[in-house]
C-alpha positions, -999 to 999 in steps of 0.1 A, spaced: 419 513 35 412 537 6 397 559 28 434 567 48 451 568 13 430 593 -1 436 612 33 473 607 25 471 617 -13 454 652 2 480 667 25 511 678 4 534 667 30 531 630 25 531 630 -13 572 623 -9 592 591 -3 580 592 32 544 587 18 550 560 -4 570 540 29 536 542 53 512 534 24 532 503 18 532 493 55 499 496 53 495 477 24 513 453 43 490 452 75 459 451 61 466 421 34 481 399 66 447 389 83 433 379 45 464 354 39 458 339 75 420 337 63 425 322 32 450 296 45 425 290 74 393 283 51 417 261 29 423 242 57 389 239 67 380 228 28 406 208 35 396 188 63 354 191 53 364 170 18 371 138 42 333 141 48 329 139 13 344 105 3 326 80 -14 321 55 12 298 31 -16 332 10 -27 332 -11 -59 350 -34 -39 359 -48 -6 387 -24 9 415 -34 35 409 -8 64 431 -21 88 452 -51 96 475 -66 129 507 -83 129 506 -96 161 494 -135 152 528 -144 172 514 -129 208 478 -142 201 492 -180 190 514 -176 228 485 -167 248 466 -199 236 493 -218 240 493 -202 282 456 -207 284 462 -245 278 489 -249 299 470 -227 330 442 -255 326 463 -284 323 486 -268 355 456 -264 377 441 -295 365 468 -313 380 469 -299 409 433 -303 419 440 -344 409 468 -345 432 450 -326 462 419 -350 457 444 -381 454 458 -371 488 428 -368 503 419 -403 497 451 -419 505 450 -447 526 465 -442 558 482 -477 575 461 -482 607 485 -508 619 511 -481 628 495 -466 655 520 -443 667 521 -421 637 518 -386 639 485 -366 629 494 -355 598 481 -321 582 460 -339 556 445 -357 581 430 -324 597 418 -313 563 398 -340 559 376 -337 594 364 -304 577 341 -325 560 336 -323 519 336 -287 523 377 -288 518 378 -327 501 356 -317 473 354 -277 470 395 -270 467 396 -294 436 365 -277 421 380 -249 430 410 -256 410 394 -269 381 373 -238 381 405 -214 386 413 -232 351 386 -229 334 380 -192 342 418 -184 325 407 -200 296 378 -182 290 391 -148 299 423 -156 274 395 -169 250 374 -140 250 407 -113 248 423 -128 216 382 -136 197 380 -96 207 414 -87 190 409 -76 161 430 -90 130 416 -75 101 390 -49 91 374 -50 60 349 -28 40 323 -46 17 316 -36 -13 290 -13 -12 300 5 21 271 -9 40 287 -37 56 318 -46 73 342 -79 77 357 -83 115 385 -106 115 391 -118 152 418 -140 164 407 -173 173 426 -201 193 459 -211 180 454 -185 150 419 -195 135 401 -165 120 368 -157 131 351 -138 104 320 -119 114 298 -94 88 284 -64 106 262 -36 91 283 0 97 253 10 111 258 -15 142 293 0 150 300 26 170 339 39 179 341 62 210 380 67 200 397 84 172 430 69 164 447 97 166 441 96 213 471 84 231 454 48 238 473 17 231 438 1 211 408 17 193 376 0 209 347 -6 185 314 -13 199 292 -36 180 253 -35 187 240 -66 204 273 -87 213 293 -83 248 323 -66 254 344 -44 225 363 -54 198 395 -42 203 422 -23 177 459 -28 184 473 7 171 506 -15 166 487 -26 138 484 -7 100 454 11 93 449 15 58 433 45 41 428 61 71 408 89 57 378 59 48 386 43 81 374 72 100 337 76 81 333 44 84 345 19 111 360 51 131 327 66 135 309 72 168 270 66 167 246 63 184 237 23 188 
């Protein structure tokens, strides 16, 4: 840049007003990429201070929390209500099937149940276990959905350890202390997903994040519990 103005400053011609216009529009070209520069490395400052929180809390810290103990407390209340529905109707298919039928009447018709029960125990006793079974598989899959929703997320003090809050049935907190180290999150809150998953070393499935929920300082949240590693 000096170099073209003292080029400039040595031909007569330019030393006018028409000079002093081309200097300044270079002036103004060549001080445009270091503005762009600067604002990108203070962006990258910027963004590289996150990495430098303190993640060693004096105290426990609220990272994130769910409002959805209405949905949870329903679902319970369905799981019950699958159970006791299918319950019922493997008591009445098995009362059928031992019914009496009045041999003195011997012109009545065959009737359907009466065909079921030549197939032997086969249809008598599997389609009631089957039933109860049905049940009893709805109740564990609605069991396991809302104890892997998670209510609340909580840092320990110290930074080393943190507090899941599941749902449990009919709204009973399940609390369960897991060292960070443990957790691994393959999603950032910031994707397009409807929940954050966070896998925990040594337990099945994921604990799952509604993003209907508040995360709180979100800035901690992804050092710590947003975090993917390597488990």
């Amino acid at each position: 840049m000096f170099f073209i103005q003292n080029i400039f400053k040595s031909v007569p011609c330019f030393q006018c007003a028409s000079y002093n216009r081309a200097l300044n529009t270079l002036n103004r070209i060549y001080k445009t990429p270091l503005r762009a520069s600067k604002c990108l490395n203070k962006k990258y400052i910027s963004n590289k201070s996150i990495f430098e929180l303190n993640t060693n809390v004096t105290k426990d810290v609220l990272l994130f929390k769910s409002s959805s103990d209405r949905t949870y407390k329903i679902i319970s209340i369905f799981a019950v209500v699958q159970f006791g529905f299918w319950l019922t109707v493997a008591d009445s298919y098995y009362a059928l099937l031992n019914k009496n039928v009045n041999d003195s009447n011997e012109n009545h018709t065959v009737w359907w149940m009466d065909k079921l029960k030549t197939k032997g125990k086969i249809v008598t006793v599997g389609i009631p276990v089957g039933c109860i079974c049905m049940g009893a598989i709805l109740v564990a899959i609605c069991a396991v959905y809302t104890m892997k929703s998670v209510k609340m997320l909580v840092l320990c003090k110290g930074g080393e350890n943190l507090n899941i809050t599941s749902f449990g049935p009919f709204n009973k907190n399940i609390v369960t202390t897991i060292p960070l180290d443990k957790i691994s999150c393959s999603v950032g809150r910031n994707t397009s997903n409807q929940t954050i998953p966070l896998k925990v070393k040594g337990k099945w499935f994921f604990y799952t994040l509604d993003k209907n929920g508040t995360i709180y300082n979100p800035q901690l949240f992804d050092i710590t519990a947003g975090l993917k590693r390597k488990i």
